[in-house]
Every structure is written in C-alpha cells, then in structure tokens.
C-alpha positions in Angstrom: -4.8 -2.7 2.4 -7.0 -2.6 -1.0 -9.5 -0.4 -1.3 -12.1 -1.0 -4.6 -14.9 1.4 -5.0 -18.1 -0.3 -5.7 -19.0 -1.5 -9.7 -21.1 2.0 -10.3 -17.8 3.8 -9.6 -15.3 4.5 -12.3 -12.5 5.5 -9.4 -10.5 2.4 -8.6 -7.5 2.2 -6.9 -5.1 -0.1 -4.7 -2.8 0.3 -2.0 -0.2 -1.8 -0.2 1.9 -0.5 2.3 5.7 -0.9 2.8 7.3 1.4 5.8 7.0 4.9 5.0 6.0 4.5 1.6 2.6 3.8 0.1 2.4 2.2 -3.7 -1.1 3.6 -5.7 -2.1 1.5 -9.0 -4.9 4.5 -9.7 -7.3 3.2 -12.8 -9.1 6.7 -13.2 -6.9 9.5 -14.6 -9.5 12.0 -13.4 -9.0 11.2 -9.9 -4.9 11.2 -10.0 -4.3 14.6 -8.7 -6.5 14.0 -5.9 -5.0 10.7 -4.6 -2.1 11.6 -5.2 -2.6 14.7 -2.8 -4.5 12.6 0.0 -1.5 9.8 -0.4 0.9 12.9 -0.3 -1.3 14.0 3.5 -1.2 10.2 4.5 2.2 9.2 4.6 3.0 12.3 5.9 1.4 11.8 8.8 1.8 8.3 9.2 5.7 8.9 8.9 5.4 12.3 11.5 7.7 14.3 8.0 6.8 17.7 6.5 4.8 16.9 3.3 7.8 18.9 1.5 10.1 15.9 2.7 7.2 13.7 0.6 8.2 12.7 -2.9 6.0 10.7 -6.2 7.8 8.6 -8.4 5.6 7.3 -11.2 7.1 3.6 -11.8 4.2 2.8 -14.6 1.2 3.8 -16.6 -1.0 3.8 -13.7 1.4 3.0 -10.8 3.0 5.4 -8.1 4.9 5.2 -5.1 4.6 7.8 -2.5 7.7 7.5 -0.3 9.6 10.0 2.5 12.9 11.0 1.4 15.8 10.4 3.6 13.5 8.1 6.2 
C-alpha cells in the first residue's frame, strides 16, 4: 500500500507491508514521531501484540521498519 499526500503537502511517506511488520520511507522529519507512533498503534493491532512487544529499527536516513518481536 503507498500512500502520497497531495503536491501542497510537505508530509510524504510510503508503506509496504510484509507479515507483521510495516516498512516507513518518511520524507518529512517533522512528521516522524507521529508516524512512527500511529505505525507503532497499526501493527499492533493488525498483529493482536501489546504495543510494548512493538519495536523501530531505523535501517536508513529516512527508512524504518516497524516489526513485532518474537512473532
């Protein structure tokens, strides 16, 4: 799934989904924190784990993977 706001936006950010893990190429550093924390909420859900069982690896300048450890 990609998701691209619209030109006027500065926020841009791309998702692809691999089982219980989500991958995040964020463009804006002033939105980080918060798509991090709805990625965070997201796989949580989607993999039925406690957010504490969530963990963020930063694998690049603008690329994170948002994965459930030990699923």
């Amino acid at each position: 799934m990609r998701r691209q706001p619209d030109n006027h936006q500065r926020k841009q950010w791309r998702m692809n989904f691999e089982s219980n893990s989500l991958t995040l190429k964020i463009w804006d550093r002033s939105t980080i924190e918060h798509t991090l924390e709805t990625a965070i909420s997201h796989v949580s859900t989607k993999a039925n784990a406690p957010r504490d069982l969530v963990k963020v690896t930063r694998s690049g300048p603008n690329l994170f993977t948002v994965s459930v450890t030990g699923a």
